[in-house]
C-alpha positions as CSV (number, residue, x, y, z in Angstrom):
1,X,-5.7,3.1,5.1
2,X,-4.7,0.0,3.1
3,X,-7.5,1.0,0.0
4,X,-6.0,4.0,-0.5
5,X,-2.2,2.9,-0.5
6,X,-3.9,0.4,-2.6
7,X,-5.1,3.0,-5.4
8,X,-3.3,5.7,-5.0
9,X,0.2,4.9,-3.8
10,X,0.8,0.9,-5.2
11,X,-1.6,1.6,-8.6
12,X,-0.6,5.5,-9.6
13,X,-4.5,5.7,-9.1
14,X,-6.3,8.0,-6.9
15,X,-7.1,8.6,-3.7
16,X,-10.6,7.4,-2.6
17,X,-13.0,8.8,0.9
18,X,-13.1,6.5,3.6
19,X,-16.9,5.7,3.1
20,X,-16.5,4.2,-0.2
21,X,-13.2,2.5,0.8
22,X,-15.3,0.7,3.4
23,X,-18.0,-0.3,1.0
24,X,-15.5,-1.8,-1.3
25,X,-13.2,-3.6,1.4
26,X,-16.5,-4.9,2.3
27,X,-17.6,-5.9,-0.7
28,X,-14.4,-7.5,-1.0
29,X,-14.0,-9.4,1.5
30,X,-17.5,-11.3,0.7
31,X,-16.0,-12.1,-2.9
32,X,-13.9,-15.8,-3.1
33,X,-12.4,-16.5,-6.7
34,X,-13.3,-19.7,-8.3
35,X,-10.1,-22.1,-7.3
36,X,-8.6,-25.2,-7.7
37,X,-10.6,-26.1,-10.8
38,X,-9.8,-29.6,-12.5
39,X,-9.7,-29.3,-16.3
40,X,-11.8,-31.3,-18.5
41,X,-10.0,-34.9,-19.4
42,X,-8.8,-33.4,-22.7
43,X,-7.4,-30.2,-21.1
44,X,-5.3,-32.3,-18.3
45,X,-2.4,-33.0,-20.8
46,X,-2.5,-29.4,-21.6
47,X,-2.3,-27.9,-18.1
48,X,0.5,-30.8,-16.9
49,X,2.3,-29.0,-19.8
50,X,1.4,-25.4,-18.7
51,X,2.4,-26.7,-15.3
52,X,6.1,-27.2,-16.5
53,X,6.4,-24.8,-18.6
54,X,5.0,-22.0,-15.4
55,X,8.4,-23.9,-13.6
56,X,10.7,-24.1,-16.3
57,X,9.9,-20.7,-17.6
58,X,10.5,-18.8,-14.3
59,X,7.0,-17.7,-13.5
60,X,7.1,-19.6,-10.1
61,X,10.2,-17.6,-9.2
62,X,7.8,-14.2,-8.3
63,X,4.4,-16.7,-8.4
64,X,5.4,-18.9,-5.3
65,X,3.9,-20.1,-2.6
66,X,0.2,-20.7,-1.4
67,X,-1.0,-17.7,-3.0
68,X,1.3,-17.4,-5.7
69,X,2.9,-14.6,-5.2
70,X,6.2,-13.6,-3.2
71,X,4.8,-10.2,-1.9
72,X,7.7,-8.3,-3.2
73,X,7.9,-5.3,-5.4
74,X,9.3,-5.9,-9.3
75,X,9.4,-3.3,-12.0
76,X,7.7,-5.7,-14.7
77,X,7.2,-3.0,-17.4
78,X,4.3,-1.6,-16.8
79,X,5.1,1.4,-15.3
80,X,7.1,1.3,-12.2
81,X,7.7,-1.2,-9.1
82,X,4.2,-3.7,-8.0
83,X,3.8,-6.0,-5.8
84,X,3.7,-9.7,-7.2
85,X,0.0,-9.8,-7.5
86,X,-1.4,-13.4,-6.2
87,X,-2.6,-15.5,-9.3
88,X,-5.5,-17.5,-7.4
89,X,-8.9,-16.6,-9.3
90,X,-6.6,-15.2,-12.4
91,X,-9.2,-16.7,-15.2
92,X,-11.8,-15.2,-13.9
93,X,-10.3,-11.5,-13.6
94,X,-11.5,-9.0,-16.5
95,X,-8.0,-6.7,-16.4
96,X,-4.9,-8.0,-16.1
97,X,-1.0,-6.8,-14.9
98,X,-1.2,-3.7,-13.4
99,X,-2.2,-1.2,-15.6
100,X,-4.7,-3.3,-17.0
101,X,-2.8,-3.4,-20.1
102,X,-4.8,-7.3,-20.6
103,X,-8.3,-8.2,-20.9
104,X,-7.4,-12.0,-21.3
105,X,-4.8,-14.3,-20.2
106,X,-3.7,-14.3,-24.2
107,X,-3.0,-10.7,-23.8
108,X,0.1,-11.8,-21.5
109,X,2.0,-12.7,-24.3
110,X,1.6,-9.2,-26.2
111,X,5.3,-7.2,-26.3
112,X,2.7,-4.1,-24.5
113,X,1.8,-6.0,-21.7
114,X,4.7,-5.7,-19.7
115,X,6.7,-7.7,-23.1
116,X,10.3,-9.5,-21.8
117,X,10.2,-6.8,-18.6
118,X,7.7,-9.6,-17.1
119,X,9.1,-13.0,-17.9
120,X,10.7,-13.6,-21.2
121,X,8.0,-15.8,-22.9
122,X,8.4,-14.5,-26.6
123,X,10.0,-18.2,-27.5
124,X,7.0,-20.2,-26.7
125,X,5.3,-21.7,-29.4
126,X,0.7,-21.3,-29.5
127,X,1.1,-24.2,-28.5
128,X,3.1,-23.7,-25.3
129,X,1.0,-20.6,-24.8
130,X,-2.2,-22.5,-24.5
131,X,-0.7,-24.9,-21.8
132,X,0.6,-22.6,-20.0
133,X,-2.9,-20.4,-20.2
134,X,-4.5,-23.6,-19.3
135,X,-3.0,-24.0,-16.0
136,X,-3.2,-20.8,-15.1
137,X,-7.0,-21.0,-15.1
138,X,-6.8,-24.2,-12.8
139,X,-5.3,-21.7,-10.2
């Protein structure tokens, strides 16, 4: 079914029995990521920013739409072709890309986390970094 396409086929994982893929779809299904949050007044500035820069950068080219994510399959550097994962709930997610290759949204902008092959972000300043990893938490 869909879990194991999921893990085995889409993530080079492996393959999973059909008990325990029911227990996690279920599980699953009952979970809904933290979304829409406003920033704190001082952050606002910050994630306008991060906003622009998400446009201007390219992000939104792959990260469109409701869900943020154009459902297609990119070879990003990590390892093969994935689908665009949807960045709703992306603060509160403990691995990132995928092969897991980040623990944080700062680890984005390290050259073995998928480096220019997702996005060529190695000219932003801190700065830019943290407003762009500020509105990426509002998502």
């Amino acid at each position: 079914g869909l879990m194991n396409d999921v893990f085995s086929s889409r993530m080079n994982g492996f393959k999973i029995v059909e008990q325990d893929a029911d227990a996690i779809e279920h599980w699953l299904a009952q979970l809904e990521p933290e979304t829409g949050v406003t920033p704190a007044p001082d952050l606002q500035f910050l994630a306008t920013r991060g906003e622009q820069l998400f446009e201007s950068t390219g992000c939104a080219g792959c990260h469109s739409g409701a869900m943020f994510t154009d459902y297609q399959f990119y070879d990003v550097g990590t390892g093969g072709m994935r689908k665009t994962p949807t960045l709703r709930g992306i603060a509160q997610r403990r691995r990132l890309m995928s092969d897991g290759c980040g623990e944080s949204l700062e680890d984005r902008f390290f050259a073995p986390c998928g480096g220019d092959a997702h996005g060529d972000l190695s000219d932003l300043g801190e700065q830019d970094q943290a407003a762009l990893i500020a509105y990426l938490k509002t998502l």
